[in-house]
C-alpha positions, 0 to 999 in steps of 0.5 A: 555748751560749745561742740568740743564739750559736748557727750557726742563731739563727732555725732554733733559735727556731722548733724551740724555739717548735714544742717548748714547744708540743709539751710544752703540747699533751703530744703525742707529738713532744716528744722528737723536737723534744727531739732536734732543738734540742739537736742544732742547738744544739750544731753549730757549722755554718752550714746555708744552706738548712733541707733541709740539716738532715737530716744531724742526728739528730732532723731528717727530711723533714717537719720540714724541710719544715716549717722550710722553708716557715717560712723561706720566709715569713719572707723574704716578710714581712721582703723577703728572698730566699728562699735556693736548694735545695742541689740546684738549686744543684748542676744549675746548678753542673753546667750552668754557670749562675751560681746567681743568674741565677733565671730564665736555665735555661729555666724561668720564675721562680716568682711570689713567694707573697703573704705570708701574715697572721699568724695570731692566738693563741689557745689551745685550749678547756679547755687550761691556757693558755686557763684561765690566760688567763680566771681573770685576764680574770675578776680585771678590769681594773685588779686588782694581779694574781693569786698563783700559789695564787690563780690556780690556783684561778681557773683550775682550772674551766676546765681538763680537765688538774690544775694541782698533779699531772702527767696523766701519771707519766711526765713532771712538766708539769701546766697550770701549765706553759702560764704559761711559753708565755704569758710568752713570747708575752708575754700575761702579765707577773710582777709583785712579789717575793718573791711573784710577782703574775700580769697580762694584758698589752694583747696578753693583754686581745686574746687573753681577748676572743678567747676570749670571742668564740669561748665566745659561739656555743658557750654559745648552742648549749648553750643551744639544745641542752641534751644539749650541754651535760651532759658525757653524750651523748644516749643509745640507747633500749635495750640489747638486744645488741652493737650498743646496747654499741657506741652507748653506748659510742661515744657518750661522746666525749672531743676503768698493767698498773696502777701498780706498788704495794705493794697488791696484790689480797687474795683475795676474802672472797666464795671460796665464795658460788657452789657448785661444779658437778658437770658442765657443764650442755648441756641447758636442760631440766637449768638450774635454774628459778627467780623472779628477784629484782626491782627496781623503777624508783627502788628503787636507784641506779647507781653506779660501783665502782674497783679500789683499784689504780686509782691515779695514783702511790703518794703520789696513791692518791686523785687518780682518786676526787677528780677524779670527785667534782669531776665529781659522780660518786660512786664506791667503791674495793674490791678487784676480782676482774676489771676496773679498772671496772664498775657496780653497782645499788646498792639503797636499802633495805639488806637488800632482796637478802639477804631475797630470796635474794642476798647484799650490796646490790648487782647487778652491770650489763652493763659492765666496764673493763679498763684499761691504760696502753700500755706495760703493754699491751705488757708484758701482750702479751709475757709473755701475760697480754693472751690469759689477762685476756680469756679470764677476762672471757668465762668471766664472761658480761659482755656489754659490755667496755670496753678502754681503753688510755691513749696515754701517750708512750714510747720511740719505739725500744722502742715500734716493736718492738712496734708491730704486736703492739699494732695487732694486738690491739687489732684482735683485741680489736674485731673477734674478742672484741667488745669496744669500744675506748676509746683516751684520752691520759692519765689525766684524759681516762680520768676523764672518759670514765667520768664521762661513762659513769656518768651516761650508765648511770645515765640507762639503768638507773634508769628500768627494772626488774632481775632479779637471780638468786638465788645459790642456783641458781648454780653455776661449772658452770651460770651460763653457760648459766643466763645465756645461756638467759634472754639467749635467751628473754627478751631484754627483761629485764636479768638480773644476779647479786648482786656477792658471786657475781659476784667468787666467780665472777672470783675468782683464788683460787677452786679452778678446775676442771681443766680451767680449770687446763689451759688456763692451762698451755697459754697458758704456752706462747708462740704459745699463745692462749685460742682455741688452749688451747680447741681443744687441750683438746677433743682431750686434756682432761687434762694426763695425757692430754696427757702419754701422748700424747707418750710414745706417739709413741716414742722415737728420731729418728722418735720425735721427729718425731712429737712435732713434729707430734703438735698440728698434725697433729690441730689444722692443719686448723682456720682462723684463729686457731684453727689450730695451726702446726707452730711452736707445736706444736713449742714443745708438744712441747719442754714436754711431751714427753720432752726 
C-alpha cells in the first residue's frame, strides 16, 4: 500500500517526516516511529481525529498530541475547521446538541490560534546534513556538481559522524543517510546517469546562507576565545584528589562488554615482574623506603594506550585508531591486563627507567577507562561481572576511573526489565565507588571524549615532574599501602609504578592469593557483591573455614535452619550495602552447605 492510498495520507506523512528525522538524528525513537507508520499504513480505517490513533500499536499519548497540534496547525494554515475531539463529541451527543453548534453549550468559542510561521530548516551543527550541505556550498555556484566519492570527501571535515562506516554496529545509517533527507526537502537535486552528480537547489543556496550566518558569531567567539576553540577544555590547575578527578573529567563536554571477537586477551609477558608478599603490610614502619625514579618536565610525552579489543566490528578492527589520528591523537593498541583505556608517560630516552631500577619506558598515570556499550552493561550486570570488574580496578589503587557507557539503542522491551539495575549501578559506580561516569551515544562520540581527554592530560602532566617507584621494592602485598603512604605524606607528588608492574600487578593470570580467589568464589553467588564477599572473608578467611562452619550447624530440619541463618545472622547487623540478607544468605547455605 503506497502513502497516497493510504486511510490517513497527511497523519502518514508526518509520522514518516518525524521517522526519517529520528534515524538522522540516530535518536532512541526511531523503532517507536518505526512501529507507528507501518501500523497506520496498513489500517484500513479512516480516523477523524489523530486522539483516535491511540487504539494502534506504536501510537500513545505524546504522539498523538503531537499529531494533533500538527493538524491543528495545519487547518489554521490552509483555512480549515479544526476536526472535534471524540469525546466532546460524545458530551454533546449525550446532551443532545448538534456537534456543529460550537459555541451553543454555554461555553464561549475558543479564539482561533494565529498561524504560526513556518519555521526555516536548518541542520544541526557538525550533522551529516549540514556537512552535505557546506561541501557543496563550498564547490560554488555554478560548478556540474559533485560525485558522491568526491562529496563525501568534501564533507567529512565537517562532521562528527563517518560517511563510509555506521557509528553503530547495530544499525547500517552512516551520514551518507542525511542525503536522503535533503533530497526530500528538496535542498539537493541528482543530476547525471549512470554516475549520479550532486547540486544545491535555490532552496538549498538559502539554507547553506543560513548556515554561514549561524558559523559567523560562532568562529568570532572562537576567536576572541582561543580555549573554545581546541577540542580540550580549559584545565584544573591541579589534581590533587577526587574532586580535581571530577573537573577534568567533567570538563571534556561532548553535545561493546567489547565486541565479540576471536581476539581475545593473551596473558600477560610481565606475570612475574612484581614478587609475591608474604603478608599484607599494616604497619608503615614495616613499607620498604626507597628514592623514587624522577622525570623531569619535557623528559616524556603523555601518551594514550588501547586495548586491542577496542574495536568497532571484526572487519574494522582499525576505525577507533584511525578516527583519533585524524583528530591527532596518537595512540598504541596492546593487550591490556585492566581497562579499555589509560595513559602512560612515555620517556623520550629509551632505557632511561630500566638503568634507574624499572622496567619498559613507560609509567602509568592516574587515569583508566572502562568501556561498555549499554547492553554489554546489562549483561555484565546479570551474570556478575559488573561487581568483580570494579573490585579488580580498586585492588589496582587507580585513583581516577572512568566508566563510560555507550547509550546505544536496544530493545525497548528487554531493556525495561533491566532498566532500574542499570540506573542503580550506575549511581553506585558514582556515589559508592567514586568513579566518574561518562555517558556518549555511540562510538564517535567516545573517540571524541578521549581525544579531548588526552590533549587535556597531556597539558597536565608535561609541564610537571613523575615519580616512578622502583619495581624492586614492590610486591602484591605491599603496593597498596606503599601507594597510599606516599598519597598521605606527600600529596603534591605524583607517584606512579612502571607499565610492565602495573599489568603484573591487573594481570588475571597471576597466581592470586587465597584470599583473592575466595572472594571471586563468593561473588559467584547471585546477590553477592565485592563489599559483601569482603565482609564475609573477615569472619571466615578460607573456603575450608567457610565449609566446617556449615558442617557444624548439624544436620536434620534444625540443622538446616541454622545453615540459613549461619551469614546473616553474623553479617545482618551491618548497614547499607554491606549487610547481608537472610536471602543471600540462604543462597550461601545452598553452595556451601550439605545439600
Amino acid at each position: 500500500m503506497s502513502q497516497s492510498t493510504c486511510a490517513n495520507p497527511l497523519l502518514l506523512e508526518w509520522v514518516k517526516e518525524w521517522w526519517d528525522t529520528a534515524r538522522e538524528r540516530n535518536s532512541k525513537g526511531v523503532t517507536t516511529y518505526k512501529h507507528a507508520y507501518d501500523s497506520l499504513k496498513a489500517c484500513p480505517i479512516t480516523f477523524e481525529h489523530p486522539s483516535s490513533l491511540q487504539q494502534l500499536k506504536g501510537f500513545g499519548p505524546k504522539l498523538c498530541e503531537r499529531l494533533t497540534e500538527k493538524l491543528r496547525e495545519h487547518c489554521e494554515e490552509n483555512g480549515l475547521s479544526m476536526p472535534p475531539h471524540p469525546l466532546t463529541k460524545k458530551k454533546r451527543a449525550s446532551r443532545g446538541i448538534p456537534a456543529q453548534e460550537d459555541a451553543d453549550d454555554g461555553e464561549p468559542a475558543r479564539p482561533a490560534k494565529k498561524a504560526k510561521k513556518p519555521k526555516a530548516y536548518v541542520p544541526a551543527y557538525r550533522s551529516g546534513a549540514y556537512a552535505l550541505v557546506m561541501a557543496l556550498s563550498n564547490a560554488g555556484e555554478g560548478n556540474t556538481g559533485l560525485s558522491k566519492a568526491d562529496l563525501i570527501e568534501a564533507a567529512q571535515p565537517h562532521c562528527d559522524s563517518s560517511f563510509s562506516a555506521p557509528s553503530d554496529t547495530t544499525n547500517f545509517y552512516t551520514a551518507w543517510n542525511s542525503m536522503k533527507t535533503l533530497l526530500q526537502k528538496e535542498l539537493v537535486y541528482e543530476r547525471g546517469r549512470p554516475l549520479k552528480r550532486y547540486c544545491l537547489t535555490d532552496e538549498g543556496w538559502e539554507v547553506a546562507n543560513r548556515i554561514q550566518e549561524a558559523a559567523a558569531p560562532r568562529a568570532s567567539a572562537d576567536a576572541t576565545n582561543p580555549s573554545t576553540a581546541s577540542p580540550g577544555p580549559s584545565m584544573p590547575a591541579a589534581l590533587p584528589g577526587t574532586s580535581a578527578r571530577a573537573a577534568i573529567a567533567a570538563t571534556v563536554l561532548l553535545d561493546d562488554e567489547d565486541e565479540n571477537t576471536t581476539q581475545p586477551k593473551t596473558t600477560t609477558e610481565f606475570e612475574n615482574v612484581v614478587a609475591d608478599g608474604a603478608a599484607v603490610v599494616d604497619d608503615a614502619a614495616a613499607l620498604p623506603s626507597c628514592t623514587p625514579i624522577r622525570l623531569a618536565p619535557g623528559s616524556f610525552t603523555v601518551d594514550l594506550v588501547l586495548d586491542n579489543r577496542e574495536i568497532r566490528a571484526k572487519t574494522d578492527r582499525d576505525y577507533m585508531q584511525e578516527e583519533l589520528a585524524k583528530r591527532d591523537v596518537k595512540s598504541t593498541v596492546r593487550a591490556l591486563e585492566l581497562g579499555d583505556a589509560l595513559w602512560v608517560a612515555r620517556c623520550k630516552q629509551p632505557g632511561w627507567l630500566a638503568r634507574m631500577g624499572a622496567e619498559g619506558d613507560e609509567a602509568v598515570l592516574d587515569w583508566i577507562v572502562e568501556r561498555k556499550r549499554l547492553d554489554d552493561l546489562v549483561g555484565s550486570i546479570r551474570d556478575g561481572r559488573f561487581h568483580e570488574q570494579k573490585f579488580r580496578l580498586r585492588r589496582l589503587g587507580v585513583k581516577n576511573v572512568i566508566y563510560l557507557v555507550e547509550e546505544i539503542s536496544m530493545d525497548a522491551t528487554h531493556y525495561q526489565k533491566y532498566e532500574e539495575a542499570v540506573q542503580s549501578a550506575m549511581a553506585s559506580m558514582q556515589v559508592v565507588d567514586g568513579y566518574f561516569l561518562k555517558r556518549t551515544l555511540k562510538m564517535d562520540d567516545t573517540i571524541r571524549y578521549l581525544a579531548s581527554m588526552t590533549k587535556l592530560l597531556k597539558s597536565v602532566y608535561e609541564g610537571k615532574t613523575l615519580y616512578v617507584i622502583p619495581t624492586r621494592v614492590l610486591t602484591t602485598k605491599n603496593y597498596l599501602p606503599l601507594l597510599k603512604h606516599l598519597r598521605e605524606t606527600q600529596p603534591l607528588a605524583s607517584h606512579h609504578i612502571s607499565y610492565p608492574a602495573f599489568a603484573s600487578l591487573a594481570s588475571k593470570s597471576k597466581n592470586m592469593a587465597l584470599r583473592d580467589l575466595f572472594l571471586k568464589m563468593l561473588m559467584c553467588s547471585k546477590g553477592v557483591t565485592g563489599e559483601k564477599a569482603i565482609e564475609i572473608q573477615k569472619v571466615w578467611k578460607t573456603p575450608n573455614e567457610f565449609v566446617k562452619a556449615f558442617e557444624q550447624c548439624g544436620s536434620g530440619e534444625e540443622g538446616k535452619r541454622h545453615k540459613m541463618d549461619l551469614v546473616s545472622s553474623r553479617l545482618g547487623h551491618l548497614v547499607g550495602r554491606k549487610k547481608i540478607s537472610k536471602t543471600v544468605s540462604n543462597t550461601l547455605a545452598e553452595v556451601w552447605g550439605d545439600p
